[in-house]
N, C-alpha and C positions, 0 to 999 in steps of 0.2 A: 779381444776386448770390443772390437768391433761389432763383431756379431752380437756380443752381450749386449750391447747399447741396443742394437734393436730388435731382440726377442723380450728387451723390455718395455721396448714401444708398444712389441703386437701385445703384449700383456696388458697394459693400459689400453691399447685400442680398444679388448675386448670387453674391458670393464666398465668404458665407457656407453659401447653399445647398447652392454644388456641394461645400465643404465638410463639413457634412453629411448627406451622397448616401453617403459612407461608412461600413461597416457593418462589425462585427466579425464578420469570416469565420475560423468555429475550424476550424485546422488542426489534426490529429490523426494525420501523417504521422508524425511522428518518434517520437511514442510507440510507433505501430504497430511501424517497423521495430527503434526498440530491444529490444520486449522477443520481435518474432519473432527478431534475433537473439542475443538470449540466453537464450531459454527455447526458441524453436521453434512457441512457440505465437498463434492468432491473437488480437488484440483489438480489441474493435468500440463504438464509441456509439455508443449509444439517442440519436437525436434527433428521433424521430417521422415518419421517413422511411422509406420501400419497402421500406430494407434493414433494418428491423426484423421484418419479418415471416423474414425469410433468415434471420436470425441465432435466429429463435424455430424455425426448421425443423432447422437446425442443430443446436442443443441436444436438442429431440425426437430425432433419427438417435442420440447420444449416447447417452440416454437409453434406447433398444429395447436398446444392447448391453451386457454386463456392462464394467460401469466398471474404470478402472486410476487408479492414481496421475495417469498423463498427462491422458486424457479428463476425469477429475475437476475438477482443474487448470483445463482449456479450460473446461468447462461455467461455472467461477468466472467467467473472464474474460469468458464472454458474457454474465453472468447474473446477476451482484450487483449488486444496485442499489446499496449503498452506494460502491460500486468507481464507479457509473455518477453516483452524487452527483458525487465525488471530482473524475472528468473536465466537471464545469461549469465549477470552477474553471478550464479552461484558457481555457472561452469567456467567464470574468470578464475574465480574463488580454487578453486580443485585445481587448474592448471597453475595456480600462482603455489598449492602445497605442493605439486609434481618437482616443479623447479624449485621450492626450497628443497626436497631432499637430494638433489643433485649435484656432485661436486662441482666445480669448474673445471674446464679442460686443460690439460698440460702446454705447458708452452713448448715450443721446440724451435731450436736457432741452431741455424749454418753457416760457416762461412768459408770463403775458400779464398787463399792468397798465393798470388802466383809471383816468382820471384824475379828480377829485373837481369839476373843473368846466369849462365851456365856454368859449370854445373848445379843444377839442383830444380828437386822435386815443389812439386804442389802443394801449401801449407793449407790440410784440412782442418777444419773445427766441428764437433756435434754436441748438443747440449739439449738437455730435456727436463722440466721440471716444474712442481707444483707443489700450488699453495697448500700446506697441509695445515696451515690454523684453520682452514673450512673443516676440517675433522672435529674440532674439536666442539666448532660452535654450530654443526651437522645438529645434530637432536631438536636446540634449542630455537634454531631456526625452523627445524619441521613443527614443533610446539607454537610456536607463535604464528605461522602462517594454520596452523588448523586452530586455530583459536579465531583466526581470522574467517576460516570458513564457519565457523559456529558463528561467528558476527552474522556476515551475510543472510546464513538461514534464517538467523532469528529476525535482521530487519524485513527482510524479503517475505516473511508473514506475517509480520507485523500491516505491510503496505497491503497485503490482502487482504486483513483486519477492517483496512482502512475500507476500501476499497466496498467493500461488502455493506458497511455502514453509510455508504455514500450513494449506494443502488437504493439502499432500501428507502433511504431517504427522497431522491427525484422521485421513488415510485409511489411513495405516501401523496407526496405532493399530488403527483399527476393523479392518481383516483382519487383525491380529495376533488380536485379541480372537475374531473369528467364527473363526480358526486354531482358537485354544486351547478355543474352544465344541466345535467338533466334536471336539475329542481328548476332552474332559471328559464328553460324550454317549456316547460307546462307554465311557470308566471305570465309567460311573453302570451302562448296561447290565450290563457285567462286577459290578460291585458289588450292584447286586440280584441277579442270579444268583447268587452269592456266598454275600450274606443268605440268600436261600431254600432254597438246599441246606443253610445249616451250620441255618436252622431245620429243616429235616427229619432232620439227624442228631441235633440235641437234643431233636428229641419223639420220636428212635429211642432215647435216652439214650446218643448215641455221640459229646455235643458236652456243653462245658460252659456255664453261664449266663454264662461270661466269653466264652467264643467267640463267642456268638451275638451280646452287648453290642455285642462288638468288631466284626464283623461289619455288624451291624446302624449300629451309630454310623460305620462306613465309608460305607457306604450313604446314610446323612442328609447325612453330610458332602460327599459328591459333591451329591446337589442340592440342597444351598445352594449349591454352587461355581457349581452351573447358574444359578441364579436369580441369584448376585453378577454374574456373569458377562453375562448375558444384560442384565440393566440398562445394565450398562457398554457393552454393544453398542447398544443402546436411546440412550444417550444422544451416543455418537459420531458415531451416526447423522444426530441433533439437530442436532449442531455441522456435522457437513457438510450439511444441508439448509442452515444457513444463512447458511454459506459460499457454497452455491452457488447462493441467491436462490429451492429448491424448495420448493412448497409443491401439498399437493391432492394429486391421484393422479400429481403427476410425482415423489413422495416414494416409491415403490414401485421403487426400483431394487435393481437387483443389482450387485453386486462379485466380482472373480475369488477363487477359495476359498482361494487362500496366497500369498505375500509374495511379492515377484521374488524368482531363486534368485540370488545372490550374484555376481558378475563372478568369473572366474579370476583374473582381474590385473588389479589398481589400478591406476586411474589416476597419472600422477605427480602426486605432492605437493610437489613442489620449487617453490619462489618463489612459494607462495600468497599470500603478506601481501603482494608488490610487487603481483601482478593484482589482490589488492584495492584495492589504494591509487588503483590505476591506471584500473579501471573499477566501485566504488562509486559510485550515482548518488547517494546521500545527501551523500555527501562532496563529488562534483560540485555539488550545489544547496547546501552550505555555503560554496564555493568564490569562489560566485556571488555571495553573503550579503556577503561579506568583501568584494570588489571593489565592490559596490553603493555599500555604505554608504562605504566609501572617499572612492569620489567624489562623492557626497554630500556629505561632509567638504569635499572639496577645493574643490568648488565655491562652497560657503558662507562659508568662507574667503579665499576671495578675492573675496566680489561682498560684503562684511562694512561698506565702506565706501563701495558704490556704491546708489541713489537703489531703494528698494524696488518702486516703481511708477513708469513715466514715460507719462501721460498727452498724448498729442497728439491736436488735434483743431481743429475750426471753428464759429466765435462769429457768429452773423449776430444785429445787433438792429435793428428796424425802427422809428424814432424816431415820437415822435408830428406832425412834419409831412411827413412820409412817407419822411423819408431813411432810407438804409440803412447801415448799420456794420457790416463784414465783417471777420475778421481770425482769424487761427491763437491759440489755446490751449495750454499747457503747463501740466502737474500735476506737481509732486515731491513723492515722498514721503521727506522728507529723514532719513538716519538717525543723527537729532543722539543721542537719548535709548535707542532699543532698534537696536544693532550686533549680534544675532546670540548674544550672550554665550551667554545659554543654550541656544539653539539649539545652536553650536559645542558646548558642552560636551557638550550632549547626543549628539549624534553622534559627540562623540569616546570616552566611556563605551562606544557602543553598537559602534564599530567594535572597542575593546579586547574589548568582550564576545563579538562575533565571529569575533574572530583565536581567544581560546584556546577557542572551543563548537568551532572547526576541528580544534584540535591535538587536544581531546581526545574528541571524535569519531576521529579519527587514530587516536591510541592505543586505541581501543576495539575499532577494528576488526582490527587487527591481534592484541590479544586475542581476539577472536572468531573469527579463523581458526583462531590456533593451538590452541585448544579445544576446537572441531570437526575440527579435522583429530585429534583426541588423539582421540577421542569415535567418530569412527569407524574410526580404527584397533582401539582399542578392541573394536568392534564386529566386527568384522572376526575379529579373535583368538578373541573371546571365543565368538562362533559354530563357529568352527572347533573349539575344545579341545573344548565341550558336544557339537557335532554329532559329533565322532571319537574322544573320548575316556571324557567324562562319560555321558552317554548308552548308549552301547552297555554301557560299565561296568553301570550301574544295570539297562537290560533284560536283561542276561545273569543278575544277580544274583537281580533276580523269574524268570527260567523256572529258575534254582538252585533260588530257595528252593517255588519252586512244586511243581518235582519232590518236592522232601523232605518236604513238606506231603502231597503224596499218599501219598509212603511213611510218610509220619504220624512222621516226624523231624523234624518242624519243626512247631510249634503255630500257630496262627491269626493271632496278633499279630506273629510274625515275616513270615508273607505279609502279611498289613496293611501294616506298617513297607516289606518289600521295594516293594510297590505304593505305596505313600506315595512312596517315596525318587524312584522312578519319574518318576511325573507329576510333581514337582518336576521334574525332571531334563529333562523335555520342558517344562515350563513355562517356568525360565530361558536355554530354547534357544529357543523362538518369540519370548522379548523380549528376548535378546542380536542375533537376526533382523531385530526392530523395530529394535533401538535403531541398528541399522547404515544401516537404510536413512534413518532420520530425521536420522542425522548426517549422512547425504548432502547431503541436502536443506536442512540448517542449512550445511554447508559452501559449496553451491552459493549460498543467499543470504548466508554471509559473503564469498564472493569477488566476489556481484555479477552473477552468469552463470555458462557451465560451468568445469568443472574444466579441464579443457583447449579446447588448437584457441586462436585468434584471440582477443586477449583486446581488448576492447571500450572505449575510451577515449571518455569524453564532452568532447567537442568547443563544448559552448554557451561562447560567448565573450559577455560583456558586452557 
């Protein structure tokens, strides 16, 4: 009986083994093709493989050419380590479904009593034995931990989603800003020129101490604009370095010298709030949240009055005149005093809490289309009136008032003011510019993906 007891040990040893031969293999397919299909762009893990080196050559090619909103964008997705934290989580995720389908190990107890006098033998004991309700709720626990990995994917793109929308956004900024640098660089020019001439007409006594002030305080005024200005480029700069993971002499890039120029025709905007409802990945991993916890519930629920643990197993004791006593074991953990009560309640709090983080996630999002989609209509309009109305207004009115300034019909602080009104006038047009193409960009991550074409439905099922 002896030896029975442990040729059924090495039988479990062995099925424990090849049980443990399993290994969490991170898959990283779906993220890939979700967000090549809804951005168009690649994204890759850093996992200390060959193709790290490709994806650092990659970036370099990027890197030699002048950057755009798109490339910026890709350089993020190859290149942020925080983005590349983010994606461990998937491979927690895998190692957490490995270990749900694993049973627990057997227990095994000995004991050995030795007797206080003679005659008589050594009283042995062997026992070996496991939990076999893990069999039963084995499936349901591989079910809910891959449900759990369909979470993770789906947030885990969701946050490159994010991520993507937030590049392109400092990068509007910043070539809005190096726009309005180089408009503000020729004022300044124009404006010392300005000073200098109207000093030489006031040491000709053809200008007065108010002209030259005015003049003069034009001139200051432009570079401090430069200097405001240039910070502000300085520091967007910042934010996309580290967005994009760059640091060292890969921080020496260049960007195209003005904004994309505007589409003739908008895209449609009809039924944006149903495509986001339909393929927000955030709302899909709330989805999930809510289903989880569910059957979590359900399940606790009904196993509320069934044995916590059931223990089976085999009892060998070796008597002290050498007989042997072999026999099956059974463990209950009966549940006379603790049913789950707080458990249940706790899960049922957490699934109400759930349901409405869903709806009003829901409602959130469908505010945030409609907002952006306003935002850059908005923008849209508000480019168009500046660039064909306001604008041209203002420069026609400085080469007016310039003209009458040379026929000396118009005194110094009128050209001032005219040139004032001006660079205003160009200034609310490079950020009615900006603000179109950022609403883009907010639009495109409130719907989830593009504005048009195929709209993308997340598919992870519990």
């Amino acid at each position: 009986m002896k030896t029975n007891l442990f040729h059924r040990l090495a039988i479990l040893a062995s099925l424990g083994a090849i049980a443990g031969c399993a290994s969490p293999q991170a898959s990283f397919e779906k993220v890939q093709n979700t967000i090549a299909g809804r951005t168009g762009q690649r994204v890759e893990w850093l996992r200390g493989g060959p193709e790290d080196a490709e994806v650092s050559r990659a970036v370099q090619t990027l890197l030699h050419h002048e950057l755009t909103a798109n490339s910026a964008a890709q350089i993020a997705l190859l290149n942020n380590r925080a983005l590349e934290a983010n994606f461990e989580e998937i491979g927690i995720s895998q190692a957490d479904l490995v270990e749900a389908g694993l049973l627990s190990n057997p227990t095994f107890a000995a004991s050995w009593r030795f007797p206080d006098r003679s005659p008589s033998g050594t009283n042995a004991e062997y026992s070996i034995a496991q939990d076999f309700l893990q069999l039963l709720v084995l499936p349901l626990r591989k079910r809910i931990a891959a449900a759990q990995l369909a979470q993770t994917e789906t947030r885990i793109a969701d946050e490159v989603l994010k991520l993507v929308t937030e590049v392109k956004t400092v990068f509007y900024a910043l070539q809005a800003r190096e726009q309005l640098l180089g408009r503000l660089k020729v004022v300044t020019e124009t404006s010392e020129a300005a000073a200098e001439f109207t000093k030489r007409l006031h040491d000709a006594g053809n200008a007065s101490d108010l002209d030259l002030a005015n003049q003069q305080g034009s001139y200051q005024q432009s570079r401090f604009d430069i200097a405001q200005t240039t910070l502000q480029v300085r520091s967007d700069r910042e934010r996309l370095n580290r967005l994009l993971g760059l640091w060292g002499e890969n921080t020496d890039w260049k960007i195209t010298d003005h904004l994309p120029e505007i589409p003739a025709h908008e895209v449609s905007l009809q039924h944006l709030e149903s495509r986001a409802i339909a393929q927000r990945l955030d709302l899909a991993a709330a989805r999930i949240q809510v289903d989880l916890i569910g059957r979590a519930l359900a399940l606790r629920t009904k196993t509320r009055y069934l044995p916590a643990s059931v223990q089976i197993g085999v009892d060998t004791e070796r008597e002290p005149d050498h007989q042997n006593v072999t026999g099956p074991t059974l463990n209950l953990e009966l549940p006379i005093f603790n049913q789950g009560q707080g458990e249940i309640a706790r899960l049922t709090a957490q699934y109400r809490q759930a349901q409405r983080q869903l709806e009003a996630l829901a409602i959130d999002i469908r505010s945030e289309v409609r907002q952006a989609r306003d935002q850059l209509i908005a923008g849209r309009d508000l480019t168009s009136y500046i660039g064909k109305q306001l604008l041209p207004t203002q420069q026609q009115a400085l080469n007016l008032t310039l003209q009458q300034y040379n026929s000396m019909l118009k005194g110094a602080y009128d050209l001032l003011l005219a040139k004032q009104n001006e660079v205003a006038a160009e200034r609310s047009y490079i950020e009615a510019w900006r603000d179109y193409w950022i609403a883009r960009a907010e639009l495109e991550r409130a719907v989830g993906g593009n504005l048009s074409g195929k709209i993308f439905i997340d598919r992870s099922k519990p």
